[in-house]
VOSE-283814 format. One record per residue (C-alpha): residue in three letters; chain; x, y, z. Coordinates in steps of 0.2 Angstrom, whole numbers, plus 5000, padded with zeros to 4 digits. Layout:
! residues N
{'ALA', 'A', {X, Y, Z}}
...
//
This chain:
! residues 321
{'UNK', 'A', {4971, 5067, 4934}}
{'UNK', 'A', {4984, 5063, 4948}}
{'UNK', 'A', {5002, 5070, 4947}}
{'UNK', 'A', {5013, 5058, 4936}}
{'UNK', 'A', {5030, 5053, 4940}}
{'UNK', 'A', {5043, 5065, 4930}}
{'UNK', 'A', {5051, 5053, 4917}}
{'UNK', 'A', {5066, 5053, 4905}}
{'UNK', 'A', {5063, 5042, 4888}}
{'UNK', 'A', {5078, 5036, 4880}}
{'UNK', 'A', {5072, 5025, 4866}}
{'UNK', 'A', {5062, 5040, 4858}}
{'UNK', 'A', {5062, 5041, 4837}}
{'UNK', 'A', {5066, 5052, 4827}}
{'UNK', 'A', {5067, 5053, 4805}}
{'UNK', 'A', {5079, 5061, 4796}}
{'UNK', 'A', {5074, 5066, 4777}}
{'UNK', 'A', {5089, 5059, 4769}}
{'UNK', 'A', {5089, 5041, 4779}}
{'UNK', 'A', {5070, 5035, 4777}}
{'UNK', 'A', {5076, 5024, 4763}}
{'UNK', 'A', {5086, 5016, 4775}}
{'UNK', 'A', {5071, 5014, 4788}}
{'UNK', 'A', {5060, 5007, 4774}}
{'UNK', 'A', {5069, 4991, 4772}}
{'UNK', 'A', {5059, 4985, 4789}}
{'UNK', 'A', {5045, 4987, 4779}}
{'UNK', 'A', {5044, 4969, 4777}}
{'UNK', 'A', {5043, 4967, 4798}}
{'UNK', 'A', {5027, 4979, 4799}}
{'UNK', 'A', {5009, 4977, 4793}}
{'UNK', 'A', {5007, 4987, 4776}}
{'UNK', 'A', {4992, 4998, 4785}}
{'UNK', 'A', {5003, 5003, 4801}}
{'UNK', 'A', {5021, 5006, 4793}}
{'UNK', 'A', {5018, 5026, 4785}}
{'UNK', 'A', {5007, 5030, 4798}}
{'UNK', 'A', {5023, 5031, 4811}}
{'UNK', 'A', {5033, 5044, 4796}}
{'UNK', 'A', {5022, 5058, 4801}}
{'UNK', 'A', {5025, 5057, 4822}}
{'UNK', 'A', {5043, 5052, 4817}}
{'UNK', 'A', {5047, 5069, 4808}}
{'UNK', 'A', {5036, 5081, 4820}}
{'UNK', 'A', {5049, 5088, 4833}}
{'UNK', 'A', {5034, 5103, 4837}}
{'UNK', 'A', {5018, 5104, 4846}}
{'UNK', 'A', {5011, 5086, 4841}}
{'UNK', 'A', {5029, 5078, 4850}}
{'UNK', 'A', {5030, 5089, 4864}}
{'UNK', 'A', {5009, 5085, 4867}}
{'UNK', 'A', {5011, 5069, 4869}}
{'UNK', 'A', {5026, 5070, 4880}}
{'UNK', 'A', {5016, 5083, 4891}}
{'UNK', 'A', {5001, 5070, 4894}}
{'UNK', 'A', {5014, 5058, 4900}}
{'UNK', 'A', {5024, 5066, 4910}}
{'UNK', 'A', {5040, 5066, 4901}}
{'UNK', 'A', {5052, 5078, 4905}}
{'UNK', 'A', {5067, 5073, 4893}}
{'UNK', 'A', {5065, 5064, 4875}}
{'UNK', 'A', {5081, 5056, 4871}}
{'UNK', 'A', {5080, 5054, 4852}}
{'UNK', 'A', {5087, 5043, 4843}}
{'UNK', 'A', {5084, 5039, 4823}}
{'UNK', 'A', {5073, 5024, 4816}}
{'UNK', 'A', {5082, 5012, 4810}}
{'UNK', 'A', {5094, 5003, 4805}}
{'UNK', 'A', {5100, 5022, 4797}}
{'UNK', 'A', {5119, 5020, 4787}}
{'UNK', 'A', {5121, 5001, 4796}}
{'UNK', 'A', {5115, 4995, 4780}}
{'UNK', 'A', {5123, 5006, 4768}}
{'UNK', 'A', {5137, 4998, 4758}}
{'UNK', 'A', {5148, 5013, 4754}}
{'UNK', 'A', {5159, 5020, 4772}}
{'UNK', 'A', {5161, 5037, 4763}}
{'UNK', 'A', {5143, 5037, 4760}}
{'UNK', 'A', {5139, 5031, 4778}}
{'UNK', 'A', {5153, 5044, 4786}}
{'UNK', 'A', {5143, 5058, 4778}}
{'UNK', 'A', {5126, 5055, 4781}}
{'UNK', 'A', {5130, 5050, 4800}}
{'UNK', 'A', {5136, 5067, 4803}}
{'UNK', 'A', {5124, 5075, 4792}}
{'UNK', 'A', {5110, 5065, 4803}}
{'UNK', 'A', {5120, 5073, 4820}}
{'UNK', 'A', {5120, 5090, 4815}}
{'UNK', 'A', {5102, 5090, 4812}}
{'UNK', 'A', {5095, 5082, 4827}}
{'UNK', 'A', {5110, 5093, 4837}}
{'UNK', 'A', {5101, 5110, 4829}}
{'UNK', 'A', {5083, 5101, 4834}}
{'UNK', 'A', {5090, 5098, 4853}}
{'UNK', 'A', {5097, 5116, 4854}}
{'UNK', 'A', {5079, 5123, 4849}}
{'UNK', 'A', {5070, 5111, 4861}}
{'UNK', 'A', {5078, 5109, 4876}}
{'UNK', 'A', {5069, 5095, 4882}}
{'UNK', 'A', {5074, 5084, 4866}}
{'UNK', 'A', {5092, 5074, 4871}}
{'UNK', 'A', {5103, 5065, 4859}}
{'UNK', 'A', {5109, 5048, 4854}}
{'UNK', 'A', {5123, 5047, 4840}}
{'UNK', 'A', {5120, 5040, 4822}}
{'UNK', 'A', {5137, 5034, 4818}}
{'UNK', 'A', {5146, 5025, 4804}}
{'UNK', 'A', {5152, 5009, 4809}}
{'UNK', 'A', {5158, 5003, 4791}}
{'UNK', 'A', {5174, 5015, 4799}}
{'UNK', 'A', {5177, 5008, 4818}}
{'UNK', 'A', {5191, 5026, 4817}}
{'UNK', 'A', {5178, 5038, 4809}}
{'UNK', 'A', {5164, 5032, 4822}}
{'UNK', 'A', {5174, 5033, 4838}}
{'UNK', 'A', {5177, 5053, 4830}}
{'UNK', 'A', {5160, 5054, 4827}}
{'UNK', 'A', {5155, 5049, 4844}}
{'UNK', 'A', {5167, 5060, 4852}}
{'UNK', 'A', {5162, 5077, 4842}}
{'UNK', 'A', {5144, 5071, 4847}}
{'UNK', 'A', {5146, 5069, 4866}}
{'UNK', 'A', {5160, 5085, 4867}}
{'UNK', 'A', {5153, 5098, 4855}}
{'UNK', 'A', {5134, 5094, 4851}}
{'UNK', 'A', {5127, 5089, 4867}}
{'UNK', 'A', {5123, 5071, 4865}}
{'UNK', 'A', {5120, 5056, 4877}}
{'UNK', 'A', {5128, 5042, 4870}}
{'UNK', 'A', {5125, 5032, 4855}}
{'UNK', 'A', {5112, 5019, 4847}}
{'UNK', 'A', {5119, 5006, 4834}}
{'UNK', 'A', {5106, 4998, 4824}}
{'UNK', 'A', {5112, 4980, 4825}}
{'UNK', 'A', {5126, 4973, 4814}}
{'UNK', 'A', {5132, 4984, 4802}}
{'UNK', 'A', {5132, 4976, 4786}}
{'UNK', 'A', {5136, 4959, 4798}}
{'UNK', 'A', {5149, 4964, 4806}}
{'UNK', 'A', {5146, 4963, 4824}}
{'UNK', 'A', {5155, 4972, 4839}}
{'UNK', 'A', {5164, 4962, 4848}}
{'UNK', 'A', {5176, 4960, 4832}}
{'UNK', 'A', {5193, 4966, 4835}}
{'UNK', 'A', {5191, 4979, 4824}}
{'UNK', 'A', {5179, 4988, 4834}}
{'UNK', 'A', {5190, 4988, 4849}}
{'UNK', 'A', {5197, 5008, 4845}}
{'UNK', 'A', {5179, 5013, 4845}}
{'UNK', 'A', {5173, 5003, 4863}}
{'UNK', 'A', {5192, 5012, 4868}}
{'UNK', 'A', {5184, 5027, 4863}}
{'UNK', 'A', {5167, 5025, 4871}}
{'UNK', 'A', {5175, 5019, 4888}}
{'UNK', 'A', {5185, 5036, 4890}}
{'UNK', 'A', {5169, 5045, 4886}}
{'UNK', 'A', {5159, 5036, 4897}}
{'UNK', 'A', {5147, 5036, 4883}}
{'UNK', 'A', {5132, 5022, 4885}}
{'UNK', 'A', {5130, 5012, 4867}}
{'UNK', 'A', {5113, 5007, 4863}}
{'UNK', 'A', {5111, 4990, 4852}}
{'UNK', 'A', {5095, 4993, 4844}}
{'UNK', 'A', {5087, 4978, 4836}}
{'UNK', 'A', {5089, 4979, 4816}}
{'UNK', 'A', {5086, 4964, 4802}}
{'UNK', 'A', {5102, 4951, 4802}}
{'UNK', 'A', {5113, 4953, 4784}}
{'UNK', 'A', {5104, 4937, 4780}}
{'UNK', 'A', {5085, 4930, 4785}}
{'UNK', 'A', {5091, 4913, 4794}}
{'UNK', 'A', {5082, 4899, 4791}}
{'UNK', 'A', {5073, 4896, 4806}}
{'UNK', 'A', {5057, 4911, 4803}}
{'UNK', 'A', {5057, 4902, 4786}}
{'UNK', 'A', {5037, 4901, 4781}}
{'UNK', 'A', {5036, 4911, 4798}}
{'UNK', 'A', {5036, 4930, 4792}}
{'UNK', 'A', {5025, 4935, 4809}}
{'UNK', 'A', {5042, 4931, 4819}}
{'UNK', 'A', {5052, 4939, 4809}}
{'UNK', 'A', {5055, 4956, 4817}}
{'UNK', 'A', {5048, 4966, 4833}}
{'UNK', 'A', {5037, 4947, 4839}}
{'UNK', 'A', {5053, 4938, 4842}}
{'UNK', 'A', {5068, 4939, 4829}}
{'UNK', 'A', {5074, 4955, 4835}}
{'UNK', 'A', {5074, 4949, 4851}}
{'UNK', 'A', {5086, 4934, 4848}}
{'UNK', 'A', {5096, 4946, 4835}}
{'UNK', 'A', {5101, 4955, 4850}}
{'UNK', 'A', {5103, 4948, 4864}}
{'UNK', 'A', {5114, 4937, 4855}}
{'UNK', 'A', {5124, 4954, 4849}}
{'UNK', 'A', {5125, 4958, 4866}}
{'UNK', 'A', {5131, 4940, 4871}}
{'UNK', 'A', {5146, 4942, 4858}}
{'UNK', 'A', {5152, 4956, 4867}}
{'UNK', 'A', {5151, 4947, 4884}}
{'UNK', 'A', {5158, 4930, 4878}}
{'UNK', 'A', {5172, 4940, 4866}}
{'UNK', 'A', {5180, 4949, 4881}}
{'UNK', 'A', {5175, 4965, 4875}}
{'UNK', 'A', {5173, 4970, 4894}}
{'UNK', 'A', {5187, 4962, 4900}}
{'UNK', 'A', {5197, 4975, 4888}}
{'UNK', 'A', {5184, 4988, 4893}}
{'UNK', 'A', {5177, 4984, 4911}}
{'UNK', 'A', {5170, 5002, 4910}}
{'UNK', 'A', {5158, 5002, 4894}}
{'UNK', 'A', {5140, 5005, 4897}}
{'UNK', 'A', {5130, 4996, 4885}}
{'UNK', 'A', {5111, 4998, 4885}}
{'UNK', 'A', {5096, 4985, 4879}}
{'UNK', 'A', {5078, 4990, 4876}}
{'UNK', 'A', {5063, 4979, 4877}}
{'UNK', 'A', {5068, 4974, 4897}}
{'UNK', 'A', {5084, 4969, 4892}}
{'UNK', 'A', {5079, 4956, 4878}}
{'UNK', 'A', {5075, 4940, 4888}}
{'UNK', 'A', {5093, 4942, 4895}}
{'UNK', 'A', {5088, 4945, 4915}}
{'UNK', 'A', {5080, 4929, 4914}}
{'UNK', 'A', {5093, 4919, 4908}}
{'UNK', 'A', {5108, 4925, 4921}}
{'UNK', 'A', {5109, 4907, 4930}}
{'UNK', 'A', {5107, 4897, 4913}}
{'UNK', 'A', {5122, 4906, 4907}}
{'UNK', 'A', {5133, 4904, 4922}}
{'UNK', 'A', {5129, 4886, 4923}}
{'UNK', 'A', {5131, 4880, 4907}}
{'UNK', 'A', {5146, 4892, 4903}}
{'UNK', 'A', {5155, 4879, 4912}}
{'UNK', 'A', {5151, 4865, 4904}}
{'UNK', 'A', {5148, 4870, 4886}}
{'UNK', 'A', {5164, 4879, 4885}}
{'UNK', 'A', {5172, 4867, 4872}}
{'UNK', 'A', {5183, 4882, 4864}}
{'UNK', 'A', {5191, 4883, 4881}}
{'UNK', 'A', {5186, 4901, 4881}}
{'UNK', 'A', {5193, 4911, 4896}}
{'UNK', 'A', {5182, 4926, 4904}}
{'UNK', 'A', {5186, 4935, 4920}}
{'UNK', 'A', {5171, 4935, 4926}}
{'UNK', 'A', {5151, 4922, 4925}}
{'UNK', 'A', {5141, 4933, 4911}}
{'UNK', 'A', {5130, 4935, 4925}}
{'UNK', 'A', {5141, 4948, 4933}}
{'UNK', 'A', {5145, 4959, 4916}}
{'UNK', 'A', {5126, 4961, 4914}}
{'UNK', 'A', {5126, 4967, 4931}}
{'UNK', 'A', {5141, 4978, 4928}}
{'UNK', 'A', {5141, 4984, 4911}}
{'UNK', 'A', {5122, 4984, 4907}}
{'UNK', 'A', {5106, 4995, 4907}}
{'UNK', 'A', {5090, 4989, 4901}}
{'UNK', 'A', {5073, 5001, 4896}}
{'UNK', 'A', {5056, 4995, 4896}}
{'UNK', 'A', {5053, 5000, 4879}}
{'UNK', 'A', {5039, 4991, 4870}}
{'UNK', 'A', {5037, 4981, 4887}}
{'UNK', 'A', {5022, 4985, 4900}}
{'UNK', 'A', {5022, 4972, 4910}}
{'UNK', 'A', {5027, 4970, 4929}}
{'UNK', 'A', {5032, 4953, 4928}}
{'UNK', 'A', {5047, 4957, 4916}}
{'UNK', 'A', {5050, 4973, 4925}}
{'UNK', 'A', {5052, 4964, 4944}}
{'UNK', 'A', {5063, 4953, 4934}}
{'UNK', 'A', {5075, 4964, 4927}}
{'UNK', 'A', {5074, 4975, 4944}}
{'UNK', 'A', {5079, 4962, 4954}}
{'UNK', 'A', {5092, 4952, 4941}}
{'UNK', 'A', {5101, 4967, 4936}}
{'UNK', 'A', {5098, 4980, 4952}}
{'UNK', 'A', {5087, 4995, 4953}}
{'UNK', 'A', {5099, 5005, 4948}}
{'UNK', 'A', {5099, 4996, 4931}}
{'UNK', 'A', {5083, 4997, 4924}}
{'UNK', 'A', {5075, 5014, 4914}}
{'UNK', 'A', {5058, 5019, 4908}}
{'UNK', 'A', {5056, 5021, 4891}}
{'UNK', 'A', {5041, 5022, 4876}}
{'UNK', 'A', {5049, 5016, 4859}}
{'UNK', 'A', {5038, 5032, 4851}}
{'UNK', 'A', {5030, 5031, 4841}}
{'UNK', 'A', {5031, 5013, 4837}}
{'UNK', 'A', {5022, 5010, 4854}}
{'UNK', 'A', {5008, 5018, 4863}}
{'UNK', 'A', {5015, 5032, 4877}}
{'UNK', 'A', {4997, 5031, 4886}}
{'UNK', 'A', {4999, 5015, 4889}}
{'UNK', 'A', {5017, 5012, 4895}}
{'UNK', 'A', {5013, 5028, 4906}}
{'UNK', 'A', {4997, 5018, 4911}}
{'UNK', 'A', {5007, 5006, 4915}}
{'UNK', 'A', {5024, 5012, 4924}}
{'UNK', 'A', {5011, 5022, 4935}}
{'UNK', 'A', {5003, 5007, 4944}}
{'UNK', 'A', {5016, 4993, 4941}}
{'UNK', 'A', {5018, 4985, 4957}}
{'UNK', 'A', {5033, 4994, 4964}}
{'UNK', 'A', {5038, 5007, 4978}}
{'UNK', 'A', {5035, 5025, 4972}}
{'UNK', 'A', {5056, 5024, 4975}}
{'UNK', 'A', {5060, 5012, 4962}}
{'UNK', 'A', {5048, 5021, 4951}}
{'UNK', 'A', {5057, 5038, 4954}}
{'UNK', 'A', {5071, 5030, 4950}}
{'UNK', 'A', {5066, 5020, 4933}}
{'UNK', 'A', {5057, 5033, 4928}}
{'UNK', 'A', {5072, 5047, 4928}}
{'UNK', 'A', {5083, 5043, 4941}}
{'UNK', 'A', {5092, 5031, 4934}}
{'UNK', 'A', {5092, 5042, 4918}}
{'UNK', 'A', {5098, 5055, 4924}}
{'UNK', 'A', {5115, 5047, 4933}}
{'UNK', 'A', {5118, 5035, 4916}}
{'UNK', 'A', {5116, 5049, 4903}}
{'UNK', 'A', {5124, 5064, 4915}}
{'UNK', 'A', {5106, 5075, 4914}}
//
């Protein structure tokens, strides 16, 4: 076997045992014969995890839980303590395993209590940043409550991954179209469209410094930069004032992984949309198959540099590895 590129994974799962009830509401977006099979590679932080990161070449796994975690839960108080509960335990994981990093599980019912939660995991557990799991209970970030927590990840310099997660309610358009409901295209549009809000609220007009993060080659959004620009300027019927095109906030304020996308055509896109520097190798384990994104990332039609790069450089200088 030839010598593999070293890699960093960031969109890596992990399963807490007091949030699978959370994670089983997605039941409904996975086939019945696949959804336990991922519970037992989701709770094995041991030889079977570290195996499969060795055959790939994966130096770092940045673990982050299934979701959608305490976004769903109802209760805050409920959702304050089992964040922390699930921060502590991946925090006493990474400290046995030093090749295991950390995204934050926070409680976003409480805007205050998660930016605390995300400071105690960035300062004193050794985390990377954070992964929200969507709306939380349909709120979504952009809304001025949340602007003491993106006050808070600013100063920390702490990348927020958007995860895809179920909306609060089903809309009508997968109606009669369960297949599209979920990982084949609803997530997708759930999320880019999450990461729009925060564009089109001014949320980094406030906070020019946040890092925000988007798996699956950015969902469609690299594709879309000119589109956006263009009809911005005519479609604006709210009279809506940015500083900038939403072209040049994805280019300033966003980082995108490969996750559950092997494929060199999205990949040259989102490389030459968003910059080199932009784009970061990931598996989505174990929801997707590491042989093959490592089969892929390998041969994908780019200079051995830019590989370096998405595969751990880029990593490295986002996360501070």
């Amino acid at each position: 076997m030839p010598d593999l590129t070293p890699k960093i994974a960031l969109e890596e799962h992990f399963m807490h045992p007091e949030m699978a009830d959370y994670w089983a509401t997605t039941r409904i977006n996975i086939s019945p014969d696949l959804f336990d099979k991922a519970h037992a590679p989701l709770t094995d932080f041991g030889d079977g995890r570290l195996g499969v990161m060795d055959a790939a070449g994966i130096d770092i796994a940045v673990l982050s839980l299934a979701g959608p975690g305490v976004q769903v839960e109802p209760n805050a108080d409920v959702a304050i303590r089992r964040a922390k509960l699930c921060n502590d335990y991946l925090a006493d994981k990474m400290r046995d395993q030093p090749r295991f990093g950390g995204l934050a599980h926070l409680p976003m019912q409480d805007p205050t209590a998660a930016s605390d939660e995300l400071e105690r995991c960035m300062t004193d557990l050794g985390y990377q940043g954070a992964m929200i799991n969507g709306a939380t209970n349909g709120a979504y970030l952009d809304e001025d409550q949340f602007s003491p927590f993106w006050e808070r990840a600013e100063a920390l310099g702490a990348p927020i991954y958007i995860h895809p997660a179920n909306p609060a309610a089903m809309p009508p358009m997968f109606d009669g179209h369960s297949e599209l409901y979920g990982p084949v295209w609803s997530w997708t549009v759930e999320t880019a469209n999450h990461a729009l809000r925060l564009i089109f609220g001014g949320v980094f007009d406030r906070y020019p410094k946040a890092k925000l993060v988007l798996g699956h080659m950015g969902e469609t959004l690299p594709f879309q930069l000119w589109r956006l620009d263009g009809r911005w300027k005519i479609c604006n019927a709210q009279g809506k004032t940015l500083k900038l095109q939403p072209s040049e906030y994805l280019k300033r304020n966003l980082w995108v992984t490969t996750s559950g996308v092997c494929s060199d055509e999205p990949l040259k896109c989102a490389l030459a949309a968003l910059g080199e520097d932009r784009v970061l190798f990931s598996v989505d384990h174990p929801f997707e198959q590491t042989k093959l994104a490592v089969d892929w990332i390998e041969a994908a039609d780019i200079s051995n540099t830019t590989r370096q790069k998405v595969c751990s450089e880029n990593a490295k200088a986002l996360l501070g590895l």
